[in-house]
N, C-alpha and C positions, 0 to 999 in steps of 0.2 A: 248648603252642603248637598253634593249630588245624591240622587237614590240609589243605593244597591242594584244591581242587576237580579233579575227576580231569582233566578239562582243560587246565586252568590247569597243570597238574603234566605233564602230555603237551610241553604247550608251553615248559615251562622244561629237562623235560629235551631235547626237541629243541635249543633252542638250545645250552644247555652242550654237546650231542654235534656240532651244528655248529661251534661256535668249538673245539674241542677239532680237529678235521678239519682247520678252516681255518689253527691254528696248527702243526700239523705239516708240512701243504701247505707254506705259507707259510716256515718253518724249514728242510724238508729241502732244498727247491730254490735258497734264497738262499744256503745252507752249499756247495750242490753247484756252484753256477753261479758263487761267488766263489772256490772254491780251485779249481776243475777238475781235480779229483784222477786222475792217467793212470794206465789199467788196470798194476798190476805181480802179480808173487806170483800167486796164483790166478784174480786178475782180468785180466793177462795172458794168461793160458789162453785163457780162457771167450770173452776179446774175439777172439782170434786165431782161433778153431775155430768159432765164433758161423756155422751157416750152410755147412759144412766138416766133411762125411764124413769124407773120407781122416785132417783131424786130429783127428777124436772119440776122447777119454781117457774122462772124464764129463761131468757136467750132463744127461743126460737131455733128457726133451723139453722144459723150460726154455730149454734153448739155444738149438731153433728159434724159442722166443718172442722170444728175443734179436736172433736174425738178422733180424727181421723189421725193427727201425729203422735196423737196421747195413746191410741193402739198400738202403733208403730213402735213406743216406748220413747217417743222423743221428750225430753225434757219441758218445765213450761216455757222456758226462756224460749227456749227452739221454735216450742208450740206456737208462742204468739207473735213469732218473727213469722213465721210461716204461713199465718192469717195476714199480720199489718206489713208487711214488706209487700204483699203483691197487693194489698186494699191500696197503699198511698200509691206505687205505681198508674193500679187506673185512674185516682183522680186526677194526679199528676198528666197523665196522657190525656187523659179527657178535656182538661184544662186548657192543655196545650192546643186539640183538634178542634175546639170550639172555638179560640178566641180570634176575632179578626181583627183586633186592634190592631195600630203599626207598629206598637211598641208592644205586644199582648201581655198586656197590662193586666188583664187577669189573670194568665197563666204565670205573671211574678206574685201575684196575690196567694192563690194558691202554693207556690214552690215555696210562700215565705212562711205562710201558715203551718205547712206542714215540715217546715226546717224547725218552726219552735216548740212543736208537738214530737219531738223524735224522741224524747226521753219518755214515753209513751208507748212507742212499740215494743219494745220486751216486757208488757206487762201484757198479760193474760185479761186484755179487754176486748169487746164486741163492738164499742161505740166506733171504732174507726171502721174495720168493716162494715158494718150497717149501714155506715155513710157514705161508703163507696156504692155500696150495692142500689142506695136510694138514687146516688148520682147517673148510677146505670140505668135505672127506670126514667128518670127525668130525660136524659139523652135520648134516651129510645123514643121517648115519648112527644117530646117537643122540639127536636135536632130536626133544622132544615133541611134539603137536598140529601136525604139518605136514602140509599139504592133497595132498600129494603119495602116492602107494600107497605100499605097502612096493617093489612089484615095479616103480617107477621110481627109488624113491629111493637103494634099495641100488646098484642096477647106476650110478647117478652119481657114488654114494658110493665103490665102488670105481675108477673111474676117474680123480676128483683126487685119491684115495689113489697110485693108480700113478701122476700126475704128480708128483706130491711125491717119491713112493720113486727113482723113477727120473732126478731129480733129484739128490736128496740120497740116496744109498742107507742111509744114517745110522738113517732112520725105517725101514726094512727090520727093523732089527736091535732097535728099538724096539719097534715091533708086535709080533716073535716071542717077546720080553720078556714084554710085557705080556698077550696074549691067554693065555699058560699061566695067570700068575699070576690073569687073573681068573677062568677058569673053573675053576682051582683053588678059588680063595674060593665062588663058586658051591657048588660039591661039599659043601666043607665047611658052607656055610649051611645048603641046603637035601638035600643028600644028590645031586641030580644036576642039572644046568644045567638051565636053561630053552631053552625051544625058541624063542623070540625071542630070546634073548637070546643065545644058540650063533648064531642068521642075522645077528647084527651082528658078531659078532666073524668068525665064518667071512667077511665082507665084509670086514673089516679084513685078515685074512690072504690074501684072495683078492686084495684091490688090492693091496697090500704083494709079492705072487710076482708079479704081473702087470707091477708097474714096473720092482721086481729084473729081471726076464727080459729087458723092454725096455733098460734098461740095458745090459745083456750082448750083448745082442741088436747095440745099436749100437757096440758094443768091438768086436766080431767083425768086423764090416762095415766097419770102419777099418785092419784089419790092424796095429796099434800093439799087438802083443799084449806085446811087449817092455817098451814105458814104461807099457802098461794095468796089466801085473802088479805095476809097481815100485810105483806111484803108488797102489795095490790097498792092495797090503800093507806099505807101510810106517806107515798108523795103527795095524796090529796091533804092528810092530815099536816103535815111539816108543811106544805105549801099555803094553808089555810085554814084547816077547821080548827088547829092548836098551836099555830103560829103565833110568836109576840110579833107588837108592832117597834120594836126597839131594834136600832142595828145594833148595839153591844149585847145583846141576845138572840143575835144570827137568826135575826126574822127570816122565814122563808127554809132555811138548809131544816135536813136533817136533826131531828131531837130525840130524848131518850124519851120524853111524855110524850111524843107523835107516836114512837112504835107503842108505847103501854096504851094510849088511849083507842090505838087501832085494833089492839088485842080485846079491849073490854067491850068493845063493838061487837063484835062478834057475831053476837044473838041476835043482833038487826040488821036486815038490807042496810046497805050502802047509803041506798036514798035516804030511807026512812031518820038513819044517824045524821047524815050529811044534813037534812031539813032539821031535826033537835036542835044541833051545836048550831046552825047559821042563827034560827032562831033566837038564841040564850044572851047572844049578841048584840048590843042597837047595831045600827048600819053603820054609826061611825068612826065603829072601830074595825071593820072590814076594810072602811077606804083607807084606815091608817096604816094595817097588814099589807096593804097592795102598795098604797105609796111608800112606805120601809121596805119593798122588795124592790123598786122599780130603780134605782140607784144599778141595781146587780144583774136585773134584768139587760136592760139598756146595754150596761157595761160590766159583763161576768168578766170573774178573775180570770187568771191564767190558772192551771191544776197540774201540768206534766211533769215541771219537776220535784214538785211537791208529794205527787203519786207514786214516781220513784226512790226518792229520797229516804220518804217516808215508810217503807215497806220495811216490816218488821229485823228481817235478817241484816239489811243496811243499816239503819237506825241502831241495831246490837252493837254489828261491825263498827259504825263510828264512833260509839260511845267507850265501847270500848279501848279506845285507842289513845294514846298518852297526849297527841296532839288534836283531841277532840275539841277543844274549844278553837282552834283555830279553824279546824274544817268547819266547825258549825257557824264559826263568822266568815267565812267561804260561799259557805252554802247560803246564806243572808244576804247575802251581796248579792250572788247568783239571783235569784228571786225579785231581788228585787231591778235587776236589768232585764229580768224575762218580765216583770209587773209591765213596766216602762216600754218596751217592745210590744207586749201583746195588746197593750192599751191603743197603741198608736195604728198597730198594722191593724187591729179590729175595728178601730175608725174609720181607718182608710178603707177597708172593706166596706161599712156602713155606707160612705162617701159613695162609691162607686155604683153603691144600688141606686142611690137617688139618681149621680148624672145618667147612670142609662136610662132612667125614668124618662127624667125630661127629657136627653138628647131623642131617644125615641120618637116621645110622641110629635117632636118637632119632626122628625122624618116619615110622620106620616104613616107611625107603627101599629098595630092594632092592640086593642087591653092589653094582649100578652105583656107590652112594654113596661108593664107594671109585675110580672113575675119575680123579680128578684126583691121588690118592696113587699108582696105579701107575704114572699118567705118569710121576712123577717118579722113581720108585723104577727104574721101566724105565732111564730115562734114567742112573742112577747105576749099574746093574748094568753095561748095556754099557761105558759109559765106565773104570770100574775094570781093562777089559782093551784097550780098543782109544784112541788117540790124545787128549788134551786140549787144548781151544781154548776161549778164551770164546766165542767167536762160534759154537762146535758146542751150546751150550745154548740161543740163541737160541731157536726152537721149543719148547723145555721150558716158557721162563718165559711166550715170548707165546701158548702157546696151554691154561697151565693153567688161567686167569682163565676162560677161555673153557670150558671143559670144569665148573669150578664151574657156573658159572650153567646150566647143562645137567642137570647133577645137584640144583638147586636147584629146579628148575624141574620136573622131573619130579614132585619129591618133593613139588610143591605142587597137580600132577596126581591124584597118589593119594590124598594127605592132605585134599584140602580144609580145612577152617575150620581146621585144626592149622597150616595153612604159616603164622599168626600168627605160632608160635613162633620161624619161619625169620626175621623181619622182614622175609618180602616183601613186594612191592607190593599190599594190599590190592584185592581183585575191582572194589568200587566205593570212588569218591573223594568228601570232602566231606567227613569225620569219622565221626563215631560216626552210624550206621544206626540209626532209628526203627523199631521193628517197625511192619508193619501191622497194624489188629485184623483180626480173623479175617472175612469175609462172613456176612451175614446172608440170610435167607432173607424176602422178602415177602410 
């Protein structure tokens, strides 16, 4: 079949990247504004302290973003459309501008991701901004041909890095993952890092202790040092120091003995507790806690409509209702067609980190070509010791798509006429190029 004229191919994927936009838009605000799901759980917190020193736990400078329609008197519904409706747009976009496949293959990854996540935006969460904002730091940070110096683009890169970390401090513990491991492979590649390529990650780490600190920074200034520390350390504790190794005892999630045994800690450092309970242990019941999580790690459920569903006022609404037991085998069904979907698109994700791996290093890419595998690999180390949630992978899956085409795109920087092999988007469009003959002389 002939190629599109490069045009005509501009203009097709524009539209498809518009209707892909407009059906998200259009989904997450009719899902949000027809159940009006009330802040509970975590989304409780966030609503109540939105704007509220004295009650700062976490969320980060997120939260001030928050306060800002919660001033205004917008509702939460409002509120959290008003944060995740422009969060998924950038990634969405971001997606789109990175990806050089022919078919950009990751910007359907991403647009699919965040179609299954839409029963998520009208809830009064962070984890979807944080993630964008992470994706803005990585862009800035590691995005080829951008018109921007190095000496603005890091110092911006570092800064929505620290909006994200000091949001979610999750990516904190990511970052410190992942920059060893890459600059390890470095070592081993070439014998010693590069000096561009040590200034990106040393940005990563730079933004990453800068949002940690601000984090910290606003625990202090709230004097909640009491519920700071519980609410701290109880995904160490649920993710391992009081974890069963049984999955019919939801090894790894949240427990009612995780928060009480974090509260009776108290009176010791962190370490100090953390060394006792490892101790009281043999070893081979830690590897059983890790292998019982690594099922979930690997492949976290889906949470979106279960988050909304589940939300107190809904839950009344349905039950109340004379045809409750049909909705609730509705809703059953539901779940488990979104089970089925997020298993499959979250593989297909997986998939994709790997062929960039190798197609990469086949075209002759540098370490980088391995970014979208330590993402993930990060994200599987920390998670093995600290708390399980599907909604805590969120950021994993939405922004490794994003992190391909970054590495894909590089690698069609350096390669020239080779990124063929990649099935990128060829330079010029219209089909097969004519050479011209050579000039002649008069």
């Amino acid at each position: 079949m002939p190629a599109l004229p490069s045009n005509n191919r501009k203009l097709l994927w524009t539209a498809i990247a518009a209707t892909q936009w407009a059906l998200l838009m259009g989904l997450g605000t009719w899902l949000a504004l027809w159940w009006q799901p009330a802040p509970h759980s975590d989304w409780g917190y966030y609503w109540a302290a939105a704007g509220d020193v004295a009650a700062y736990e976490r969320g980060g400078l997120s939260l001030w973003l928050l306060a800002v329609p919660k001033a205004l008197g917008w509702s939460p519904v409002a509120s959290a459309l008003a944060l995740n409706l422009p969060a998924a747009t950038a990634a969405l976009g971001l997606a789109w501008h990175v990806d050089p496949t022919r078919w950009r293959v990751f910007a359907q990854l991403t647009a699919a991701y965040l179609l299954l996540i839409t029963p998520f935006f009208g809830i009064v969460q962070l984890d979807l901004i944080s993630a964008a904002q992470l994706g803005l730091g990585m862009w800035l940070a590691f995005g080829p041909g951008l018109s921007l110096p190095f000496r603005i683009r890091l110092p911006l890169a570092a800064v929505a890095i620290a909006f994200a970390v000091s949001t979610k401090p999750q990516y904190a513990l990511v970052v410190w993952a992942l920059v060893p491991m890459a600059l390890a492979l470095m070592i081993l590649r070439r014998g010693h890092p590069r000096a561009g390529a040590s200034a990106i990650y040393g940005v990563l780490l730079a933004g990453s202790l800068l949002g940690f600190a601000t984090d910290m920074a606003m625990r202090q200034a709230s004097g909640r040092t009491e519920q700071i520390r519980t609410s701290s350390a109880v995904t160490l504790y649920a993710g391992l120091l009081v974890s069963s190794d049984r999955r019919d005892e939801r090894c790894g999630y949240w427990s009612v003995a995780a928060a009480q045994a974090a509260r009776q800690d108290l009176d010791r450092s962190m370490l100090v507790a953390a060394r006792d309970r490892l101790s009281a242990r043999p070893l081979e019941h830690w590897i059983s806690v890790v292998a019982c999580k690594a099922p979930q790690i690997v492949s976290p459920p889906p949470y979106a409509l279960y988050w909304l569903i589940e939300s107190p006022n809904i839950r009344a609404r349905i039950d109340t209702r004379q045809d409750r037991e049909r909705l609730q085998e509705r809703y059953l069904r539901a779940l488990g067609l979104e089970q089925l979907a997020y298993r499959a698109l979250t593989l297909t994700i997986l998939i994709a980190c790997g062929w960039t791996a190798a197609r990469s290093r086949r075209a002759a890419a540098p370490p980088r070509a391995w970014l979208p595998v330590l993402w993930i690999l990060a994200f599987w180390v920390v998670h093995t010791v600290f708390e399980i949630q599907g909604r805590y992978f969120l950021g994993m899956f939405l922004l490794a798509p994003l992190l391909c085409g970054l590495v894909l795109r590089q690698v069609g920087r350096r390669s020239g006429p080779s990124r063929a092999a990649l099935r990128t988007e060829p330079a010029t469009g219209g089909g097969p190029q004519t050479p011209k003959p050579p000039a002649t002389k008069v």
